[in-house]
Backbone as numpy.savetxt, mean C-alpha at the origin, in Angstrom:
# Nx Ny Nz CAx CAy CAz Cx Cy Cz
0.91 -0.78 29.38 0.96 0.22 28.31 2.35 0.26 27.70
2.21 -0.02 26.43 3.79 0.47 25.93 2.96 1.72 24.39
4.61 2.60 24.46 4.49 3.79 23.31 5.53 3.27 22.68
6.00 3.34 21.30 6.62 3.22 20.64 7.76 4.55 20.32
8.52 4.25 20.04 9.78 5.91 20.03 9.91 5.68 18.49
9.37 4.60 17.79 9.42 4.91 16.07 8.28 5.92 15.70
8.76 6.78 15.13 7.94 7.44 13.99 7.17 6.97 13.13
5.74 7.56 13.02 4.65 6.81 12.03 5.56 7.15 10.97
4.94 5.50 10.02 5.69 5.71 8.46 4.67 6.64 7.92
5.63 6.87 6.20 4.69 7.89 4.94 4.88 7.11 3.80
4.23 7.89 3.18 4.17 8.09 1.50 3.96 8.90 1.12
5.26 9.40 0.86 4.99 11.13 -0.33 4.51 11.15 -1.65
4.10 10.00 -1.88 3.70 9.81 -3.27 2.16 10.43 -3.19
1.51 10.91 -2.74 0.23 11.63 -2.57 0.83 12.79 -3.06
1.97 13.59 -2.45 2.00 14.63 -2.46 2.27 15.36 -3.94
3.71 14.46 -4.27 4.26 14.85 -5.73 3.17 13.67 -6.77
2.20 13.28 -6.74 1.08 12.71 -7.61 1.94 11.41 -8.00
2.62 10.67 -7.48 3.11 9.23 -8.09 1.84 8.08 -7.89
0.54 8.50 -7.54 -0.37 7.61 -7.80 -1.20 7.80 -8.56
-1.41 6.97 -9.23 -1.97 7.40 -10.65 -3.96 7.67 -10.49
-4.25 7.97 -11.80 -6.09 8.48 -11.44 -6.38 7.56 -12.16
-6.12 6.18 -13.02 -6.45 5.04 -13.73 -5.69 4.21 -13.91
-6.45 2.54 -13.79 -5.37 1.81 -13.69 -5.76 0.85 -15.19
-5.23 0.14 -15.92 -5.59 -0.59 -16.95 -5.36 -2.08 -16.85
-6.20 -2.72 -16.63 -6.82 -4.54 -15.86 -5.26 -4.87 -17.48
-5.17 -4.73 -18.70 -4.93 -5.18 -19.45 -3.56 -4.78 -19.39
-2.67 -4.08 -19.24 -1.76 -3.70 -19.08 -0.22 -3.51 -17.94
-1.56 -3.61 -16.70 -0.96 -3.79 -15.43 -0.74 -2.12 -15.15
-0.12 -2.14 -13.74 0.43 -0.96 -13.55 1.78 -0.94 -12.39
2.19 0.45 -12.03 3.45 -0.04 -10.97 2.90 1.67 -10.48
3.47 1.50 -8.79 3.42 2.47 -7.99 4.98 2.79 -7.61
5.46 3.90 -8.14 6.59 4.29 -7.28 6.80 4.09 -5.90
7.51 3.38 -5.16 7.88 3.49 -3.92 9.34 3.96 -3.41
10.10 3.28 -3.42 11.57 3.92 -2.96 11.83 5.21 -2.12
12.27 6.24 -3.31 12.36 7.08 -2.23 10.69 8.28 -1.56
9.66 7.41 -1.93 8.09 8.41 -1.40 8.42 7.22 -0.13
8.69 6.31 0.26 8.45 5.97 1.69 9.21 6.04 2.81
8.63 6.74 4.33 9.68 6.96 4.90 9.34 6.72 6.16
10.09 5.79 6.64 10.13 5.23 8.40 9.49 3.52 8.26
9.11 3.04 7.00 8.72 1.74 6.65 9.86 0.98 6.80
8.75 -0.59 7.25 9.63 -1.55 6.95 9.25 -1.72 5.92
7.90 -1.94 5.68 7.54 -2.75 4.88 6.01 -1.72 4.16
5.04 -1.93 3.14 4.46 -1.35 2.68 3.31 -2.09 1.87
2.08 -2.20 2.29 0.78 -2.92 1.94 0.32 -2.27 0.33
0.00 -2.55 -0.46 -0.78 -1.89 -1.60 -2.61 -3.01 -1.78
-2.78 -2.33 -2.33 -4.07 -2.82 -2.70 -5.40 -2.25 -3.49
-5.86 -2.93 -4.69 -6.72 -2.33 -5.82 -7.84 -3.15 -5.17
-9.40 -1.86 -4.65 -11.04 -2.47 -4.72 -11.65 -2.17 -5.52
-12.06 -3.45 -6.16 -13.56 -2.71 -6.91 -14.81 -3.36 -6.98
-15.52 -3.11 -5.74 -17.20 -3.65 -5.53 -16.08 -4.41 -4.31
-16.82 -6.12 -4.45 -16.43 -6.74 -3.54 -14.87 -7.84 -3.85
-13.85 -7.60 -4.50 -12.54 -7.60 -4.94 -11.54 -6.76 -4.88
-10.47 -7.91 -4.62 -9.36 -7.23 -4.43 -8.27 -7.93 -4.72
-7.32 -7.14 -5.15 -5.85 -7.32 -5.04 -4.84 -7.17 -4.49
-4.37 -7.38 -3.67 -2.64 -6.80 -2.75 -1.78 -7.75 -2.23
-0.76 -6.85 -1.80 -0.05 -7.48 -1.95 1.23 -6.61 -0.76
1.96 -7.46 -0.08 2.71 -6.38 0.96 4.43 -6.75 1.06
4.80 -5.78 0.57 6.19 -5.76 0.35 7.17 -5.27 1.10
8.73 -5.17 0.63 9.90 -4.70 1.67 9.75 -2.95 1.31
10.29 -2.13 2.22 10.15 -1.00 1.77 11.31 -0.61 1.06
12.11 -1.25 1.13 13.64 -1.11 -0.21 12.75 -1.09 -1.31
11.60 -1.69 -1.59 11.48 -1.91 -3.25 11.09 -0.84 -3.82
11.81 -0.79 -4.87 11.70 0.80 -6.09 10.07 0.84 -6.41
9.53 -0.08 -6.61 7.87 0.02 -7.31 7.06 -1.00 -6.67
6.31 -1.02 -6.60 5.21 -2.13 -6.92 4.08 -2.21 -7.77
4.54 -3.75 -8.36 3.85 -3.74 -9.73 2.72 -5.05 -9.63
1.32 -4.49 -10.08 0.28 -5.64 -10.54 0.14 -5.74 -12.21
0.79 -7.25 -12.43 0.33 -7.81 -13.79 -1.02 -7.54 -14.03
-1.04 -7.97 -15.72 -2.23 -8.09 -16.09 -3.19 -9.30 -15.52
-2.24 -10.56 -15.45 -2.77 -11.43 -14.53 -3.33 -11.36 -13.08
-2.62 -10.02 -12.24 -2.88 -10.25 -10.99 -3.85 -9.44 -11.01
-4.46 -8.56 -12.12 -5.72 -7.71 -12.31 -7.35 -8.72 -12.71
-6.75 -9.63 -13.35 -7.96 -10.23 -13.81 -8.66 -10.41 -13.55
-9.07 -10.47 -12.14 -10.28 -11.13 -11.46 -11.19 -9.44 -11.15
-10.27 -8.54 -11.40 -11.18 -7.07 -11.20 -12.00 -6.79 -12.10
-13.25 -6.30 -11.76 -13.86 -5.61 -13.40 -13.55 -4.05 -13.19
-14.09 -3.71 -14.47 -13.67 -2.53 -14.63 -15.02 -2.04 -13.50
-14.26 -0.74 -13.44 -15.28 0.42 -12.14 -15.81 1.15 -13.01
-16.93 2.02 -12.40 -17.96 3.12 -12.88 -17.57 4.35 -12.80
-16.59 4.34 -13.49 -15.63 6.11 -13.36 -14.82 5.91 -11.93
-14.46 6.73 -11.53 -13.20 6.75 -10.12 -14.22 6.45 -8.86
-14.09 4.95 -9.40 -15.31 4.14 -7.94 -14.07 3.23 -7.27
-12.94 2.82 -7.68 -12.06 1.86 -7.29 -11.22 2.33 -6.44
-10.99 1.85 -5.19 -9.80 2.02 -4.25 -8.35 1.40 -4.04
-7.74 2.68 -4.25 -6.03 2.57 -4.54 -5.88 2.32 -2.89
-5.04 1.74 -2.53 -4.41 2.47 -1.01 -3.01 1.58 -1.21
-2.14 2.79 -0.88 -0.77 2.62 -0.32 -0.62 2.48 1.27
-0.31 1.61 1.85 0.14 1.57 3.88 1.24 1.22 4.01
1.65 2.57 4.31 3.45 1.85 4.85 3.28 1.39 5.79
4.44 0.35 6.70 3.89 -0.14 8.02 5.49 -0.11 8.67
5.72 0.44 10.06 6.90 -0.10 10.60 6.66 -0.97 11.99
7.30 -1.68 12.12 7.39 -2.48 13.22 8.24 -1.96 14.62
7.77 -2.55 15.85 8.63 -2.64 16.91 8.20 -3.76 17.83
9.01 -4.35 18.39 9.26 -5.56 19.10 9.72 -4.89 20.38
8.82 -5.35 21.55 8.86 -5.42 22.53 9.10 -6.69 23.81
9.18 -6.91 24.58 9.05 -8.24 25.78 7.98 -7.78 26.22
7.09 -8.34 26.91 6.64 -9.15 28.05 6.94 -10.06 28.85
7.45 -9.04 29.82 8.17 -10.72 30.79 9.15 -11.65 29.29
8.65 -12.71 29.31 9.42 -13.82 27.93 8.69 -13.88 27.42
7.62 -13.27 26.46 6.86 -12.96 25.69 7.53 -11.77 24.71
7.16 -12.27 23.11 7.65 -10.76 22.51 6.14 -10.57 21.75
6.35 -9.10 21.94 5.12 -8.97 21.33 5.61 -8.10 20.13
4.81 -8.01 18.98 4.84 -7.28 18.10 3.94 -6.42 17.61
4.70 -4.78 17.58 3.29 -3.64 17.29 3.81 -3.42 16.14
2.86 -3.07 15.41 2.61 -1.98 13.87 1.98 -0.86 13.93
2.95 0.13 13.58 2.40 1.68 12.93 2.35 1.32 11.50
0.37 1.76 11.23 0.41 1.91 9.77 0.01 2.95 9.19
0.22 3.99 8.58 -0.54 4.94 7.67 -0.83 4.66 6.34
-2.67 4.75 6.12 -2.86 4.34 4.96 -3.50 5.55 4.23
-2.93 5.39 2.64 -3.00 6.40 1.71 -4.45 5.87 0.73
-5.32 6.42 0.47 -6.48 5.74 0.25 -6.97 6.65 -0.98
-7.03 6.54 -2.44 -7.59 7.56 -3.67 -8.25 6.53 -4.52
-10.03 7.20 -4.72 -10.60 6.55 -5.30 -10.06 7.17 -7.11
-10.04 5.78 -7.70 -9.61 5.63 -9.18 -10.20 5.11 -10.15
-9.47 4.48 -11.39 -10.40 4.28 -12.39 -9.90 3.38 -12.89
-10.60 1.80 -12.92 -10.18 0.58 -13.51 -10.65 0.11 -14.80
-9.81 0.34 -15.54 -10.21 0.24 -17.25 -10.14 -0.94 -17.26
């Protein structure tokens, strides 16, 4: 058994509304990150709609994360707020085994169904 002494990561961006209620396939969009994440290394995003998807998993230094219009294309548009946003911060810790390292992840995922124009 091992416990970890890191703190699950966040995203305050739920709280103060930095995720948006529509996204536009033609335009692209960007999610505030910077200062809404906290105890991340690193931070998963990802747009569903039906059986597609987009994401993509980044450093948690980064100010935004942004999907082109290109990296939308393969989405169709959704049936009113049928599409799933989710933000997951993730932090890491590295442990041994004997000479083995193993690696755990804490993730919390932020999950708001939306609207893909």
């Amino acid at each position: 058994n091992y416990t970890t002494s890191k703190p699950m990561p966040a995203y305050l961006g739920v709280a103060n509304n930095s995720m948006p209620n529509s996204l536009s396939r033609n335009l692209g969009f960007q999610i505030p990150l910077g200062a809404n994440l906290k105890n991340a290394d690193s931070v998963f995003v990802s747009v569903t709609v039906g059986q597609k998807s987009v994401k993509k998993t980044i450093g948690a230094s980064t100010s935004f994360c942004s999907f082109s219009n290109s990296e939308l294309g393969s989405l169709s548009a959704s049936n009113g707020k049928s599409a799933l946003l989710q933000v997951a911060p993730i932090n890491y810790d590295v442990t041994l085994a004997g000479a083995r390292k193993i690696y755990l992840a804490n993730i919390t995922a932020y999950t708001k169904f939306v609207e893909v124009k």
